[in-house]
N, C-alpha and C positions, 0 to 999 in steps of 0.2 A: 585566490582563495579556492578551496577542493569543494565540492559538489557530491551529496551524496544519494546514491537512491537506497530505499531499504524496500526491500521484495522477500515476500511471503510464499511460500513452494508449500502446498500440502497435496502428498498425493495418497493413494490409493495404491496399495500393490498386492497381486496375488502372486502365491509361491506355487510352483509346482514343478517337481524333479528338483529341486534346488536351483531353479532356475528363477527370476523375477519377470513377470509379466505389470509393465506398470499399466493401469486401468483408467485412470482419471486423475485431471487437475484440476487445480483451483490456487490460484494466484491472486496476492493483494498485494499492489503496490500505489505508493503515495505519488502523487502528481510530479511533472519535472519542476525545474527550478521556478521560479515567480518573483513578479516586480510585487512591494508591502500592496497589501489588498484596502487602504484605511489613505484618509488622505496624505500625506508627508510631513513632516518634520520643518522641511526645510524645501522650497519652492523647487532651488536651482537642482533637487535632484531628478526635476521631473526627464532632465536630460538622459538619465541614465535607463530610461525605462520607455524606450519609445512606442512598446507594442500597451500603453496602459497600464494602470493602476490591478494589480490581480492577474494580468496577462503571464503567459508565460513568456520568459525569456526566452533569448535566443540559445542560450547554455540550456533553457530548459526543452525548448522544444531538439536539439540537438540530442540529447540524451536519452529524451521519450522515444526517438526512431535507434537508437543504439539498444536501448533495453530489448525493443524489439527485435535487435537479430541477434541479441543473447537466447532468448526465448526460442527466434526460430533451430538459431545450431541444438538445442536442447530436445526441442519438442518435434518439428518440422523436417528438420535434415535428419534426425532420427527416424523418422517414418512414421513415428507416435501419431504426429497431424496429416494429414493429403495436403502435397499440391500436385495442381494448383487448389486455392480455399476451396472446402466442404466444409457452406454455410452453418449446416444442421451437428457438426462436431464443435462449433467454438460457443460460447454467449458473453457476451464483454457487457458489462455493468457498471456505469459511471454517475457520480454526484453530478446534479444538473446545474456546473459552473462552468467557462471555458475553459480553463487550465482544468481540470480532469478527463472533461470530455475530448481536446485537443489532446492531453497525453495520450488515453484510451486509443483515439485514431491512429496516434504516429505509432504507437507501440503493435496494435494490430497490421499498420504499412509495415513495420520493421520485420513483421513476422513471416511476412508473406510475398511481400516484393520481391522478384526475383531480379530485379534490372537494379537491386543496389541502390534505388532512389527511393523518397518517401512520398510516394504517390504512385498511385495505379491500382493495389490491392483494396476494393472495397469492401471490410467487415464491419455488419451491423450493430452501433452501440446504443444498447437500450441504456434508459433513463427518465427517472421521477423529476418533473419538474418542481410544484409543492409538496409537501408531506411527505417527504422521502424519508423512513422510519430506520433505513436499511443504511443508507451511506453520507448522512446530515449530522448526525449524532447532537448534544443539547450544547455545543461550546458557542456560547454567547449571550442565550437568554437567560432572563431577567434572576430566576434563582441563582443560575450559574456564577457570574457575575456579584449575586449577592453574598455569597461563600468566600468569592475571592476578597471582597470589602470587607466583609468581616473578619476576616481573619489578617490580611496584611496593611489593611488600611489604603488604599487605593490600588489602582490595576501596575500592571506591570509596565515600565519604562520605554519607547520603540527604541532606544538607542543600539539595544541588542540585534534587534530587528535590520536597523540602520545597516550595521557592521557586517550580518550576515548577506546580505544584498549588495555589498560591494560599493557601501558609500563611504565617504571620507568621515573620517570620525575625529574630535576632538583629542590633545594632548592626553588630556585625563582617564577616558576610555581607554587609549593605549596602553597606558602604565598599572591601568589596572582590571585590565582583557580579563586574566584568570579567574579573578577573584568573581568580575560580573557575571563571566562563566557560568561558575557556580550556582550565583544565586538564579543566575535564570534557570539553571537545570530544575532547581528545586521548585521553583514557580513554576513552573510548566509539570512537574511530578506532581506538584499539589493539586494545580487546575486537573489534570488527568486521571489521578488515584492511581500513581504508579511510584516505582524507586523508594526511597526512604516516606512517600505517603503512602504504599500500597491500599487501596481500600477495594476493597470487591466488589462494594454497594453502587461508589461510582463509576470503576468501570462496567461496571454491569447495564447501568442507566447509557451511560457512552458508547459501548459496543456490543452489549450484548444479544441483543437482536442479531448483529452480523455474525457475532460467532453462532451463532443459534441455530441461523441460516446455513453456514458453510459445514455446520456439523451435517445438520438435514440432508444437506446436499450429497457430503461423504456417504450417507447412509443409502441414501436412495440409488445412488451409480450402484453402489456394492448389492445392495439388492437385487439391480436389474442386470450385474454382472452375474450374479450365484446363480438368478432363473434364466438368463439367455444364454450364457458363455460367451457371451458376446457385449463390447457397451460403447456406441457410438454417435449418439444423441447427448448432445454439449456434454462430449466428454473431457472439455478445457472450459474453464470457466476463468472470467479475469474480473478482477473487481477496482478501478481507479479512482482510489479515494484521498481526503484528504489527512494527512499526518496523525492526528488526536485519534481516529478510528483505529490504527493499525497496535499503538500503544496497548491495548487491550490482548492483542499476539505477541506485541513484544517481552511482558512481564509471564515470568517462566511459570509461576502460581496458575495461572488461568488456562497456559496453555495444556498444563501435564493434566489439570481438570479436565480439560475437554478430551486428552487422549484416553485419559482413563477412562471417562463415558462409554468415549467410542471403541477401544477396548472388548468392552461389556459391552457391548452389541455386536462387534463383531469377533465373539469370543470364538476360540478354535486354534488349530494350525496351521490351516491353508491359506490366511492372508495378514498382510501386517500395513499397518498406517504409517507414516513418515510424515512428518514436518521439517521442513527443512527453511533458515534465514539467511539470508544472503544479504552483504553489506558491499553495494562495489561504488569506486570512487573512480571516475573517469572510466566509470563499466569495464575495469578490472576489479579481479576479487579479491578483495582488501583480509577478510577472513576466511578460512575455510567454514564449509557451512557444518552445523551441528543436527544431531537428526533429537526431537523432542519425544 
């Protein structure tokens, strides 16, 4: 089965001579791969997930340190980042679970190792352990949950769950893969306020904070780029979240909102914002990216 990460590029550029000076980023991608985080289905798959329940695999921790030397040929071998690490240029921000905060680290080793292995480079990842407003978002409690029972009459099936985790699935699931497809995309759009649910209200409650934040963030580089001419104080920001938060960037509604904001504030000639999505499966790039 194919493995996918979805990464979030937003930078910052200023023009000058017709030339691009990029200034700052800000990265959000969803954790690597993971064993189901909820007890099993079925006993005998505990075999298949030896690091635990919610742990990341080893497909997933493999891919968390490849993302990272995606990152570094981008950002690093371009000269954008110093090596070796300058601490006070990067700030990595992670949900306080092991599978994000394990991603967060390999993806920071990936960035920075120079010996090709994932260990050595030590970058610091901050993280809320309760009340984390920023990278928790509301998927699970009690209203949550209540929305979803109301409306489809119980929660959703793990068999979907099952299938993408690499377990053996019954005749039935096989012959009608597509179709369950479906209905899960639409459960998961409904849970989310995305696709054929779009609603703005819930993504807003789900992500909006983080988009709020990363706008903030946008604003204030650009600020202390216009009065320094200079921006070198976490001028890479990484955010390692879980899937549900990034949906909120994924739907195009939300995002052209935020660009337009930031637009209107940073109205003019001399610089222009870029959002860019990246889809790679086996960390090659399955789409070319789109600029929003």
């Amino acid at each position: 089965m194919n493995w996918f990460y979805q990464l979030f590029l937003i930078n910052t550029v200023a023009l000058a001579n017709d030339s691009n000076k990029l200034i700052s980023v800000i990265v959000l991608f969803r954790h690597g791969a993971r064993a189901p985080t909820d007890k099993l289905s079925n006993q005998t798959y505990q075999q298949y997930f030896p690091n635990g329940l919610g742990e990341l695999t080893s497909k997933g921790i493999e891919h968390s340190y490849l993302l990272g030397k995606f990152l570094r040929d981008r950002y690093v071998a371009t000269g954008f980042l110093r090596t070796p690490l300058l601490p006070s240029q990067v700030y990595f921000r992670s949900k306080a679970n092991n599978r994000c905060l394990m991603s967060a680290s390999l993806v920071a080793n990936g960035m920075f190792d120079v010996d090709g292995r994932p260990s050595g480079a030590v970058v610091p990842i901050y993280s809320q352990e309760k009340g984390d407003r920023l990278l928790s978002g509301t998927l699970g409690c009690d209203v949550e949950l209540k929305r979803i029972n109301d409306t489809c009459g119980r929660q959703p099936a793990p068999s979907y769950t099952n299938y993408q985790n690499g377990l053996p699935m019954p005749p039935w699931f096989d012959e009608h893969r597509k179709e369950i497809y479906g209905s899960f995309v639409k459960v998961e759009n409904f849970i989310i306020g995305a696709g054929e649910y779009h609603n703005p209200d819930v993504l807003r409650v789900k992500s909006g904070f983080l988009l709020y934040t990363v706008l903030n963030q946008l604003k204030s580089n650009w600020e202390r780029f216009a009065s320094q001419g200079a921006l070198e104080k976490n001028k890479f920001i990484a955010y390692s979240t879980p899937f549900p938060l990034l949906m909120a960037v994924h739907i195009p509604n939300p995002v052209l909102c935020q660009r337009e904001e930031l637009n209107k504030y940073l109205a003019g000639k001399d610089n222009l914002d870029m959002c860019q999505q990246l889809y790679c499966e086996e960390f090659y790039l399955l789409k070319s990216p789109y600029l929003c």
